[in-house]
C-alpha positions as a Markdown table, in Angstrom:
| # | Residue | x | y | z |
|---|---|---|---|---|
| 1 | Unk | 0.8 | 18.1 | 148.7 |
| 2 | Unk | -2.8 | 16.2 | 148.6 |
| 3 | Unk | -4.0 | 17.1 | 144.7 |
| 4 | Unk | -7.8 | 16.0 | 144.8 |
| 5 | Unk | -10.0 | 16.6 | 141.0 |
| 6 | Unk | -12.7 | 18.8 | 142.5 |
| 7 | Unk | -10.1 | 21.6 | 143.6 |
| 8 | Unk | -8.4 | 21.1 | 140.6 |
| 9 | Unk | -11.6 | 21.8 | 138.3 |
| 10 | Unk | -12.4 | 24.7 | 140.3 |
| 11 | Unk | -8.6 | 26.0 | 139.7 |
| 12 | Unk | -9.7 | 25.6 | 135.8 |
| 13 | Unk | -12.7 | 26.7 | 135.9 |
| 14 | Unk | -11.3 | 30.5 | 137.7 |
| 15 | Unk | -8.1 | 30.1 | 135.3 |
| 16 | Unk | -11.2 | 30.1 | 132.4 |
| 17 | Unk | -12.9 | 32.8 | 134.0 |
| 18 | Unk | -10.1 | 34.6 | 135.1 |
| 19 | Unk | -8.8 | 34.5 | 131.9 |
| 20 | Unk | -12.0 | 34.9 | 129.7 |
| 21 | Unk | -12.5 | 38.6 | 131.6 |
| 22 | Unk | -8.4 | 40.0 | 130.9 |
| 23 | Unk | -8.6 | 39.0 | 127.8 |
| 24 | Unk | -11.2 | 42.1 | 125.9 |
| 25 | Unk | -9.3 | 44.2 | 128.4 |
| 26 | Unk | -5.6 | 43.3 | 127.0 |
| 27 | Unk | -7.0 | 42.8 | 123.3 |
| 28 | Unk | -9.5 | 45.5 | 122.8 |
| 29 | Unk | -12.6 | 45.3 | 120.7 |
| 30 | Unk | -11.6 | 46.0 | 117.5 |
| 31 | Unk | -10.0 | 42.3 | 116.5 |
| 32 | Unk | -9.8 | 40.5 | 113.0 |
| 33 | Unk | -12.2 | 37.2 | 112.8 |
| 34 | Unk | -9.4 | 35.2 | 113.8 |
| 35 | Unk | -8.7 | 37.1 | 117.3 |
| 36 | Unk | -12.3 | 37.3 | 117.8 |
| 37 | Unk | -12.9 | 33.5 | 117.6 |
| 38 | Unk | -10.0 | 32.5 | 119.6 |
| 39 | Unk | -11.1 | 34.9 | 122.5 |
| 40 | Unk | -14.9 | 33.6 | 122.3 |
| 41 | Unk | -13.4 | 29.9 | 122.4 |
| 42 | Unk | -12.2 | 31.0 | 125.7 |
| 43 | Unk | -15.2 | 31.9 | 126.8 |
| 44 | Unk | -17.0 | 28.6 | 125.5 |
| 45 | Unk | -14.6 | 26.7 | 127.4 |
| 46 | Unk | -15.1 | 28.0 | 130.2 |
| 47 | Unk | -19.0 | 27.4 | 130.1 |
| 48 | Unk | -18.1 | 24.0 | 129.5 |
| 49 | Unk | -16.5 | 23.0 | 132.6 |
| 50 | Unk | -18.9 | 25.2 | 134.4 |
| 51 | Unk | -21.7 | 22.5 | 133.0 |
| 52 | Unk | -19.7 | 20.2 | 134.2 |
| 53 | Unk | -19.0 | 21.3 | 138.0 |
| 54 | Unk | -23.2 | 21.8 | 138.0 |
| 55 | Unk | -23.8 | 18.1 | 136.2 |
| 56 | Unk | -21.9 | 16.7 | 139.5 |
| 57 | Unk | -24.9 | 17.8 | 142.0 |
| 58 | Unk | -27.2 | 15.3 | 140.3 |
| 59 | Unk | -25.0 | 12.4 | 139.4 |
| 60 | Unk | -26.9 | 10.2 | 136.6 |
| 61 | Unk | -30.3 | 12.1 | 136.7 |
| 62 | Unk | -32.0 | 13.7 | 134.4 |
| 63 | Unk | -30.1 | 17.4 | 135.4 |
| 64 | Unk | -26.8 | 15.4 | 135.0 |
| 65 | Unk | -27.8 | 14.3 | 131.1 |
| 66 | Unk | -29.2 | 17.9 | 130.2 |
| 67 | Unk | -25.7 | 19.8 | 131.9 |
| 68 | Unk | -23.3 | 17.3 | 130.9 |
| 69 | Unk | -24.3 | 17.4 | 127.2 |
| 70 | Unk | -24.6 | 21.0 | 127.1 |
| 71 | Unk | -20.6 | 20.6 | 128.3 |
| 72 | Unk | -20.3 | 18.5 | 125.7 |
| 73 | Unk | -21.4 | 20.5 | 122.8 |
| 74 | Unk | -19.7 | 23.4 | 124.5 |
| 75 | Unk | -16.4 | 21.6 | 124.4 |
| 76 | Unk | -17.0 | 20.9 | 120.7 |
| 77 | Unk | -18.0 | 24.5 | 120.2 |
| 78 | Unk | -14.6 | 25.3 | 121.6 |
| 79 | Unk | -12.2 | 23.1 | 119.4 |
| 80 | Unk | -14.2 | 24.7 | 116.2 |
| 81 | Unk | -13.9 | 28.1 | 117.3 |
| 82 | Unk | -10.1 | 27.7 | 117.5 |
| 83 | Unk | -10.1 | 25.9 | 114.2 |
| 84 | Unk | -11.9 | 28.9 | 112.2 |
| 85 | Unk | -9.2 | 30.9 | 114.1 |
| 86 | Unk | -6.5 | 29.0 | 112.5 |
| 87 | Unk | -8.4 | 29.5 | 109.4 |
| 88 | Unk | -8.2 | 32.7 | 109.3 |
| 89 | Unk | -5.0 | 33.4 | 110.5 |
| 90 | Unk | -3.0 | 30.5 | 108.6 |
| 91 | Unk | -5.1 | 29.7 | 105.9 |
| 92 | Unk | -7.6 | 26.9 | 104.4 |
| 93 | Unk | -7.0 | 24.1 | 107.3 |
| 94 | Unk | -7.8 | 20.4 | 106.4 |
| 95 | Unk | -10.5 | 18.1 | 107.7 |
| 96 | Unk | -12.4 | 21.0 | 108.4 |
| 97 | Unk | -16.0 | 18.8 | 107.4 |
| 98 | Unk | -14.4 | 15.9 | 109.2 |
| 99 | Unk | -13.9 | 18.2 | 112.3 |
| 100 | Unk | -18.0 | 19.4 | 112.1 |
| 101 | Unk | -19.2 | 15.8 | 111.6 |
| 102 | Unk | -17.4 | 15.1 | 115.4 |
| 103 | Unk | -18.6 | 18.3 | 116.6 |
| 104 | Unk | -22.5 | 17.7 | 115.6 |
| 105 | Unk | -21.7 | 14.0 | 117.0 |
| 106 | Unk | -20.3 | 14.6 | 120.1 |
| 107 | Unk | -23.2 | 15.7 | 122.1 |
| 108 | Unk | -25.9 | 13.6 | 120.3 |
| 109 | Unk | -23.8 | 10.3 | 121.1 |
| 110 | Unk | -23.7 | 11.4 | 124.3 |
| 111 | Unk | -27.0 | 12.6 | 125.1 |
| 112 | Unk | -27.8 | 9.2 | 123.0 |
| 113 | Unk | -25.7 | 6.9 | 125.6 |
| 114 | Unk | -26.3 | 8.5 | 128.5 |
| 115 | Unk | -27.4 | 5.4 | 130.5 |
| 116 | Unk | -24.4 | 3.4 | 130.0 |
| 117 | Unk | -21.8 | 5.0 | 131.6 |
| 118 | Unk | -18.9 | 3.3 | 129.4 |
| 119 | Unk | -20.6 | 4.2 | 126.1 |
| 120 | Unk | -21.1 | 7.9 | 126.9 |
| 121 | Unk | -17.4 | 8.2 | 128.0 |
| 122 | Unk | -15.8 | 6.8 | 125.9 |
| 123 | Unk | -17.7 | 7.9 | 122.9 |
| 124 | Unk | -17.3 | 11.6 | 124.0 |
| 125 | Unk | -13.8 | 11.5 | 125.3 |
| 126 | Unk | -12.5 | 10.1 | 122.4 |
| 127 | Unk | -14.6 | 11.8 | 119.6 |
| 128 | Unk | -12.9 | 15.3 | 121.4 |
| 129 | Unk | -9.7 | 13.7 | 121.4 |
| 130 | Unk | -9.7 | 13.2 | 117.6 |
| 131 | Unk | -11.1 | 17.0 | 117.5 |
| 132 | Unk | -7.7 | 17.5 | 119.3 |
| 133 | Unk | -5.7 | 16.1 | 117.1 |
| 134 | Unk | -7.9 | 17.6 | 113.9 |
| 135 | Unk | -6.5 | 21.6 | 115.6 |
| 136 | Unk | -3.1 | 20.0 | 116.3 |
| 137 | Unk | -2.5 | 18.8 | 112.9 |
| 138 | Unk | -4.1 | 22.4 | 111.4 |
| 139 | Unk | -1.6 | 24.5 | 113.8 |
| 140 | Unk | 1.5 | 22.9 | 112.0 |
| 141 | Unk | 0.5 | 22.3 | 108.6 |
| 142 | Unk | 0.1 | 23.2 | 105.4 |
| 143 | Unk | 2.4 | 25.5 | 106.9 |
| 144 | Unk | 2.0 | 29.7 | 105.5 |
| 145 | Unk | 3.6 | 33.2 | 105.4 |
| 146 | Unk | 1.7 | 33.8 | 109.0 |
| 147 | Unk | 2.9 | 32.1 | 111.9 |
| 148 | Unk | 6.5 | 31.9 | 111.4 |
| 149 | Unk | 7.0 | 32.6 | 115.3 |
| 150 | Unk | 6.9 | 29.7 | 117.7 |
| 151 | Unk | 3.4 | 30.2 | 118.8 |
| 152 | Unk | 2.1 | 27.7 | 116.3 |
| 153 | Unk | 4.7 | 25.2 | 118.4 |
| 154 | Unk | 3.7 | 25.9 | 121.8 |
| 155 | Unk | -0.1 | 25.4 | 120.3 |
| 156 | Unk | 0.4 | 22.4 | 118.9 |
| 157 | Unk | 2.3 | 20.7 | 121.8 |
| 158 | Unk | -0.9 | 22.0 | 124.4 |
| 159 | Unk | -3.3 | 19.9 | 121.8 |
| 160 | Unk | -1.1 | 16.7 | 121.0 |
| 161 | Unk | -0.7 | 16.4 | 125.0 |
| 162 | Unk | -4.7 | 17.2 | 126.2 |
| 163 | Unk | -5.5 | 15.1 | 123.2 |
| 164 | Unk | -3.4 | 12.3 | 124.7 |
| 165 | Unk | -4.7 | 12.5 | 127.9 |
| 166 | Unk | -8.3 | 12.9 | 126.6 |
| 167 | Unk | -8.1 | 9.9 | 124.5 |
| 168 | Unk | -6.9 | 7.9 | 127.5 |
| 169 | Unk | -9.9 | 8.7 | 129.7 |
| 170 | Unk | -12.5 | 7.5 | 127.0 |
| 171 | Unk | -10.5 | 4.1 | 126.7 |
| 172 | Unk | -10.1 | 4.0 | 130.2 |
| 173 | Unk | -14.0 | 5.0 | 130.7 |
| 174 | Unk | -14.7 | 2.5 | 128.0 |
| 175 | Unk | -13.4 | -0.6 | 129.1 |
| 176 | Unk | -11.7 | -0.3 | 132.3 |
| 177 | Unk | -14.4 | 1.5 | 133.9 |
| 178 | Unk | -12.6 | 0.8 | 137.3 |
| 179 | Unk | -10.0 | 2.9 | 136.6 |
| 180 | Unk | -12.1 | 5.8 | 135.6 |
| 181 | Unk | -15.2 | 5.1 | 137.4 |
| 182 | Unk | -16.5 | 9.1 | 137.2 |
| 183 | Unk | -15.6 | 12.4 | 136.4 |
| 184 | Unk | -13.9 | 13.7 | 139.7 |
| 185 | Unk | -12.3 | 9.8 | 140.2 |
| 186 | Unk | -8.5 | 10.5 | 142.0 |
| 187 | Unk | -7.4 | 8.4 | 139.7 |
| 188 | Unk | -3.9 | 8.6 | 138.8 |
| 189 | Unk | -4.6 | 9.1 | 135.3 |
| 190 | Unk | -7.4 | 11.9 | 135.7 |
| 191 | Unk | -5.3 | 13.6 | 138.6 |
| 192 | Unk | -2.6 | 14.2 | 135.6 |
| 193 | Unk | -5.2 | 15.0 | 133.0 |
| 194 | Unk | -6.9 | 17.9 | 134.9 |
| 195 | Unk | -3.0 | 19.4 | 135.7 |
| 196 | Unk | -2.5 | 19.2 | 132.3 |
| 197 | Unk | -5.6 | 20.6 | 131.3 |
| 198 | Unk | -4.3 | 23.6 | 133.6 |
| 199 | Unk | -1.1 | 24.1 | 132.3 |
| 200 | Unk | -2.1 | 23.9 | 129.0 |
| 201 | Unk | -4.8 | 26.1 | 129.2 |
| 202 | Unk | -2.3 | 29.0 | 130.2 |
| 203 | Unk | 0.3 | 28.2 | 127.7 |
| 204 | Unk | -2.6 | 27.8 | 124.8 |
| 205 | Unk | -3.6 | 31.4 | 126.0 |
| 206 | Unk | -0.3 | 32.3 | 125.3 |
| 207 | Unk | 0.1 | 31.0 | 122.3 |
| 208 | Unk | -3.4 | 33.0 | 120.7 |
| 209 | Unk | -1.9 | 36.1 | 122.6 |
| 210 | Unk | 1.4 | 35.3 | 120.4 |
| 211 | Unk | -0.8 | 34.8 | 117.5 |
| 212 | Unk | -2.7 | 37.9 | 118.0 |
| 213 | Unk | 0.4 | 40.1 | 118.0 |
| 214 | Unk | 1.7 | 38.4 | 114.5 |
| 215 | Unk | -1.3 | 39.4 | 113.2 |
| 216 | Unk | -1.4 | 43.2 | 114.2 |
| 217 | Unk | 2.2 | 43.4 | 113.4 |
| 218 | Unk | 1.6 | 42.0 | 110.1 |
| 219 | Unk | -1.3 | 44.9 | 109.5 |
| 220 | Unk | 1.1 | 47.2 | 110.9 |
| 221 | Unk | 3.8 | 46.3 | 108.1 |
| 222 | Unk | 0.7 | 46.1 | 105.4 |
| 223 | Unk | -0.3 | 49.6 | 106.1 |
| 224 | Unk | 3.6 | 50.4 | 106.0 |
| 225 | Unk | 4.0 | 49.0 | 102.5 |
| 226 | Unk | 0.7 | 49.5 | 100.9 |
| 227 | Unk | -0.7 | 53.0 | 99.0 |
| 228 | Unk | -3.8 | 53.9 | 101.5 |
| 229 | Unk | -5.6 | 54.7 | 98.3 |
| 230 | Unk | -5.3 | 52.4 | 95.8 |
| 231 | Unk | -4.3 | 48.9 | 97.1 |
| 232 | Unk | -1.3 | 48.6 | 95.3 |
| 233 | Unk | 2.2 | 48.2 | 96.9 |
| 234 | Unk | 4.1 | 51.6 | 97.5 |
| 235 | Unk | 7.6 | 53.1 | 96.8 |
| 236 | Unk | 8.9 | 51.3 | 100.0 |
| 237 | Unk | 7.0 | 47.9 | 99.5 |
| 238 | Unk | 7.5 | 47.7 | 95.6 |
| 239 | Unk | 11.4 | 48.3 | 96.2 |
| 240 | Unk | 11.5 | 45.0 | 98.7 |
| 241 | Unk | 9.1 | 42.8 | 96.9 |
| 242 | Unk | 10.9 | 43.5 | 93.0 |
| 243 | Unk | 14.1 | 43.1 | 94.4 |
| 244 | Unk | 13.4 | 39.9 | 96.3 |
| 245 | Unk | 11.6 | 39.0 | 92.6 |
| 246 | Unk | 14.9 | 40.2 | 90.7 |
| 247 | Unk | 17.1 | 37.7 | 92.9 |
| 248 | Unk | 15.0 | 35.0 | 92.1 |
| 249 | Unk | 14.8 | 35.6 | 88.3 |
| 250 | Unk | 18.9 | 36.3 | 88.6 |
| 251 | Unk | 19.1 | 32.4 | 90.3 |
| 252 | Unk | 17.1 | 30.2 | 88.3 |
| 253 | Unk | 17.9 | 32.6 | 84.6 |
| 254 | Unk | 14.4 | 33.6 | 84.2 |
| 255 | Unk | 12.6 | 36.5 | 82.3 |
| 256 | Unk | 11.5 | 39.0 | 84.1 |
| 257 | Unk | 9.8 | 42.6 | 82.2 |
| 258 | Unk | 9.2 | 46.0 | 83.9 |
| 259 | Unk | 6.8 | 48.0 | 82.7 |
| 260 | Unk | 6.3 | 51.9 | 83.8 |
| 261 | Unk | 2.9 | 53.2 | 83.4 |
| 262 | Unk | 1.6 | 57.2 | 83.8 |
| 263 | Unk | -1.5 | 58.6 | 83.2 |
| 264 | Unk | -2.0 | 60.7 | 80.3 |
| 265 | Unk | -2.9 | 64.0 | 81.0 |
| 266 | Unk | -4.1 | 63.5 | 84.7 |
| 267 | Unk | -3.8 | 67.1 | 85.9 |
| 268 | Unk | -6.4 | 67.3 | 83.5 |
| 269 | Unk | -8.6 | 65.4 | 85.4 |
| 270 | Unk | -7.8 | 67.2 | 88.8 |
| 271 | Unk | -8.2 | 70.5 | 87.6 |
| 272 | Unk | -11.3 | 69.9 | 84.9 |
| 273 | Unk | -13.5 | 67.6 | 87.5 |
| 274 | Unk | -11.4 | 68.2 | 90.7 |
| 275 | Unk | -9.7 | 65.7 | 93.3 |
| 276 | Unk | -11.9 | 64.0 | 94.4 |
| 277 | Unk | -12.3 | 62.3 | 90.4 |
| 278 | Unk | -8.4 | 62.4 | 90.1 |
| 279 | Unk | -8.3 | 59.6 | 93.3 |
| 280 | Unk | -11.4 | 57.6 | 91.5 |
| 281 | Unk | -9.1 | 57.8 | 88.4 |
| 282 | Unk | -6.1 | 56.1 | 90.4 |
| 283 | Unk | -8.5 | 54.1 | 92.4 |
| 284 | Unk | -9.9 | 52.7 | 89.1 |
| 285 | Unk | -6.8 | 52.1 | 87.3 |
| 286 | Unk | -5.3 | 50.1 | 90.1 |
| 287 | Unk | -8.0 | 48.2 | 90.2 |
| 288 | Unk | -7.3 | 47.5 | 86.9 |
| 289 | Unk | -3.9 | 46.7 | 87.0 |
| 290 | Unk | -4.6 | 43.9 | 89.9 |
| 291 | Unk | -7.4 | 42.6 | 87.7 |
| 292 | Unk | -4.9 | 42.3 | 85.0 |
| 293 | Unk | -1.8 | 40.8 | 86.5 |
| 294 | Unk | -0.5 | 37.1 | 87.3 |
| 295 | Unk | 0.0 | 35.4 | 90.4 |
| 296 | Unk | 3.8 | 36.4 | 91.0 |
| 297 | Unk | 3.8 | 39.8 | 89.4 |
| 298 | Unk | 4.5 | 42.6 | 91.6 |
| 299 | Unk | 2.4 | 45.8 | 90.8 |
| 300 | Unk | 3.0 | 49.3 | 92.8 |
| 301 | Unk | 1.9 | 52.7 | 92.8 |
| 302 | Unk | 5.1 | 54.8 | 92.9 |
| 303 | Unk | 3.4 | 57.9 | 93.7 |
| 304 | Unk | 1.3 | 60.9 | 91.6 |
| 305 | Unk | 0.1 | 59.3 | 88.6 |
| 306 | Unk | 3.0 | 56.8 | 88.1 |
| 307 | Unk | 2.8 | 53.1 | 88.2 |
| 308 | Unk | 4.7 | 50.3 | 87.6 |
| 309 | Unk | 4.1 | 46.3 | 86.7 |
| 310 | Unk | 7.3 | 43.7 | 87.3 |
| 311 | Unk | 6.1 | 40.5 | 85.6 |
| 312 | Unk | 7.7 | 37.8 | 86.1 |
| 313 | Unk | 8.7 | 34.7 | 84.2 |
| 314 | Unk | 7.9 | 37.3 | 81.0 |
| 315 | Unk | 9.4 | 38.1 | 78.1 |
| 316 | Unk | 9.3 | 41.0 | 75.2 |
| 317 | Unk | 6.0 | 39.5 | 73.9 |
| 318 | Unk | 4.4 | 38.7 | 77.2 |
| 319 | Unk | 5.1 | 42.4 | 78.3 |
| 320 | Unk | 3.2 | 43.2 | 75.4 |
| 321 | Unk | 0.0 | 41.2 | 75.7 |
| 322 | Unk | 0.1 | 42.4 | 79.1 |
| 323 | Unk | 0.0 | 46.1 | 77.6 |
| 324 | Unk | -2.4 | 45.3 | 74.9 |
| 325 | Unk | -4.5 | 43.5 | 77.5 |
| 326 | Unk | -4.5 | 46.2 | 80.4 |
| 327 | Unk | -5.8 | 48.6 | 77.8 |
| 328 | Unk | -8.6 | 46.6 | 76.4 |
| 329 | Unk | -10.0 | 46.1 | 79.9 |
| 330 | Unk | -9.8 | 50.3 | 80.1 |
| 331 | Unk | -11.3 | 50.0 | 76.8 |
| 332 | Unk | -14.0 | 48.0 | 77.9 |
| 333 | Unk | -14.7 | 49.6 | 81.5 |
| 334 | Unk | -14.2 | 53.0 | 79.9 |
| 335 | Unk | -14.2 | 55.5 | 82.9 |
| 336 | Unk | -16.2 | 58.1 | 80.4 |
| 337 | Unk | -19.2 | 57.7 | 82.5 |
| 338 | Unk | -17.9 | 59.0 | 85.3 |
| 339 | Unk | -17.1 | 62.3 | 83.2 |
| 340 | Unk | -13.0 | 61.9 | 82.6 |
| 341 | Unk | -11.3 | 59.8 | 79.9 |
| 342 | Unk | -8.3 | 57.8 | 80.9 |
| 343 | Unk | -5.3 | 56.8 | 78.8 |
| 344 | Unk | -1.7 | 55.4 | 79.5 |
| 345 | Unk | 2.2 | 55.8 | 78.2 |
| 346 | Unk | 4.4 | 52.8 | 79.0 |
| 347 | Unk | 7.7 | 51.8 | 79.0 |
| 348 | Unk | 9.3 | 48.5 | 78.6 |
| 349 | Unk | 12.5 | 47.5 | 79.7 |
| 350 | Unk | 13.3 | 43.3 | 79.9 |
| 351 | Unk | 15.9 | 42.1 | 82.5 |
| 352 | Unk | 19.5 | 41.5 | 81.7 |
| 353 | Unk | 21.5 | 39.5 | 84.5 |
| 354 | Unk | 23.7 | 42.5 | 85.5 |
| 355 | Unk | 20.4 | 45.2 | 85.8 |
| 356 | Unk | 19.6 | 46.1 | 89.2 |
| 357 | Unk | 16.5 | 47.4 | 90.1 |
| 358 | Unk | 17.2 | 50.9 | 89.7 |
| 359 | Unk | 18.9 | 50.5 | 86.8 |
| 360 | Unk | 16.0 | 48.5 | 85.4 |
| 361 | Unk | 13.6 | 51.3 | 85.9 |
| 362 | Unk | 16.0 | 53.3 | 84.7 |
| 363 | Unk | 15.7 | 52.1 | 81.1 |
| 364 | Unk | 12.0 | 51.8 | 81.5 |
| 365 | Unk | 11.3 | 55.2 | 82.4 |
| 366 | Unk | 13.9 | 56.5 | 79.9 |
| 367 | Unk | 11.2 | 54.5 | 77.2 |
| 368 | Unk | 8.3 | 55.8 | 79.2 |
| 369 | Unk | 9.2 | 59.4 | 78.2 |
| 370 | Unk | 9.7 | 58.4 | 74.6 |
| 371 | Unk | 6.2 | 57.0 | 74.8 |
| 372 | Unk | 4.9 | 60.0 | 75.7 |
| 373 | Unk | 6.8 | 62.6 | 73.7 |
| 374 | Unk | 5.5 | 60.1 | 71.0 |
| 375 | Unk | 1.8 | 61.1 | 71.3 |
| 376 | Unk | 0.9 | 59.3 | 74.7 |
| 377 | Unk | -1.3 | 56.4 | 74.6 |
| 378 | Unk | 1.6 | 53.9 | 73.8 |
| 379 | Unk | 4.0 | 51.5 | 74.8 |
| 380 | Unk | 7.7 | 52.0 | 73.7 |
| 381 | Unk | 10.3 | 49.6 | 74.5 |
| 382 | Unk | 14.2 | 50.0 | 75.7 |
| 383 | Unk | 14.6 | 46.3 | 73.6 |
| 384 | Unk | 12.3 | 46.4 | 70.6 |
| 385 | Unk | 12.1 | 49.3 | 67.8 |
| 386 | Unk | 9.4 | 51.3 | 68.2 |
């Protein structure tokens, strides 16, 4: 079989298209930031090359400069698009500046060094190449709680390889302009570059579509876990996340402190200002709890007006502060205005190595209701005197 480059651009080009039209149809319109950009990078790619097929009816004329630039910037377009997907989905990615100040670049160079051929090649084909390897590096590392499925793989191996391959036509372009005399050359190396650029276009698609369905089953398994009203884990997520939080404190003999939290006299508030002021109550106080809390502690609304706090690497006083501390910032954002007053009961229990999580909660619900028969509005401990 004959491959020439001009049928094999077109083939990319309807692959794009093809591919640019399925994809709202298969994802829908409702997509996180990350989703969105990937699908639009499509869609700028596929503009690109269409610059580029319409830059080859006026080889080195003044239609030529304006189309193949615009492909240029396009291209560029493309590789940050898919990096502020990665972004989103993965995290903070390095060389992010780096990756605009070769975007920006790109197209000027070229538009720049239009009239030497060698210049303008191999400025713009190795400028893209080092975007290439910018996304390749991002889809691997610093690696994150999203993206544990081999997309992230596939991803990276599409980039390292069209990065490769683009890198070689600059140098080629650059100084052994015989070997890579113009775009559509069937030159050995360009014939392999544009069936690569093929293949990896479909497996890249595949890899975003893989990507795309982490994400919405990771919002599934959010919604799953997480109390709709106030942010806070529920009685199924809290149960996973303290456990896992118990095992660790269990292996490494750290100090871990439950605390159970109710809201004094809430039916108070539901009956005396009605429902709707009962969920700003819970809305509020969760709010506070999240403001309150450490990076590592595990907060949760159990359900009604109960709460819980597992703080972790904490001991006796540390459970304290937190207490004293939670209810100076309810002191200080006093929900009076909104016609209610809010108070708490609490109950401390510290871990012991041979607790488990329910008998942990155990012994810090048994000092909630001490709290409470107490006079509300307290702490009492399962370790310390009252």
């Amino acid at each position: 079989m004959q491959l020439d480059p001009t049928s094999l651009i077109f083939l990319n080009v309807t692959n794009l298209l093809a591919m640019s039209l399925a994809l709202p149809l298969v994802m829908g319109q409702n997509l996180s930031r990350g989703a969105h950009d990937a699908r639009l990078s499509l869609m700028v790619n596929a503009s690109a090359w269409l610059a580029l097929i319409f830059a080859g009816f006026w080889r080195e004329q003044w239609p030529d400069w304006l189309l193949s630039t615009l492909a240029m910037a396009l291209l560029s377009l493309c590789n940050c698009l898919i990096f502020r997907a990665l972004s989103h989905w993965l995290g903070p990615r390095p060389l992010g500046r780096v990756l605009w100040v070769l975007v920006i670049a790109t197209p000027v160079g070229y538009a720049l060094s239009f009239q030497s051929y060698p210049v303008r090649v191999g400025w713009a084909n190795l400028l893209i190449a080092a975007q290439l390897l910018i996304l390749a590096r991002a889809t691997l590392w610093p690696q994150k709680e999203f993206g544990r499925g081999a997309w992230r793989h596939l991803l990276f191996g599409c980039l390292a390889v069209m990065a490769a391959f683009t890198a070689t036509r600059g140098i080629l372009g650059a100084w052994f302009t015989e070997l890579y005399p113009y775009f559509r050359a069937p030159t050995p190396v360009n014939l392999a570059a544009l069936v690569a650029a093929n293949v990896t276009l479909v497996l890249g698609n595949i890899s975003i579509l893989a990507a795309w369905r982490e994400e919405v089953q990771q919002q599934l398994r959010t919604l799953v876990i997480t109390d709709a009203l106030t942010g806070l884990l529920n009685r199924s997520g809290w149960a996973e996340r303290a456990d896992k939080a118990l095992r660790h404190a269990r292996r490494h003999g750290q100090p871990l402190a439950l605390l159970m939290l109710d809201l004094d006299h809430f039916k108070n508030i539901n009956d005396t200002h009605g429902h709707e002021a009962g969920d700003d109550a819970l809305q509020f106080f969760g709010a506070l709890l999240q403001r309150c809390q450490r990076a590592g502690d595990v907060s949760a609304r159990l359900g009604g007006e109960e709460f819980c706090v597992l703080l972790t690497q904490a001991g006796p006083e540390a459970a304290l502060a937190f207490d004293r501390r939670l209810r100076a910032e309810l002191a200080q954002r006093t929900p009076q205005a909104r016609g209610y007053h809010l108070d708490f009961s609490a109950g401390h229990a510290q871990f012991a190595p041979q607790d488990t999580l329910e008998t942990l909660m155990a012994r810090a619900d048994t000092a909630l209701y001490r709290a409470k028969h107490a006079g509300r509005g307290h702490l009492a401990s399962a370790d310390l005197p009252d």
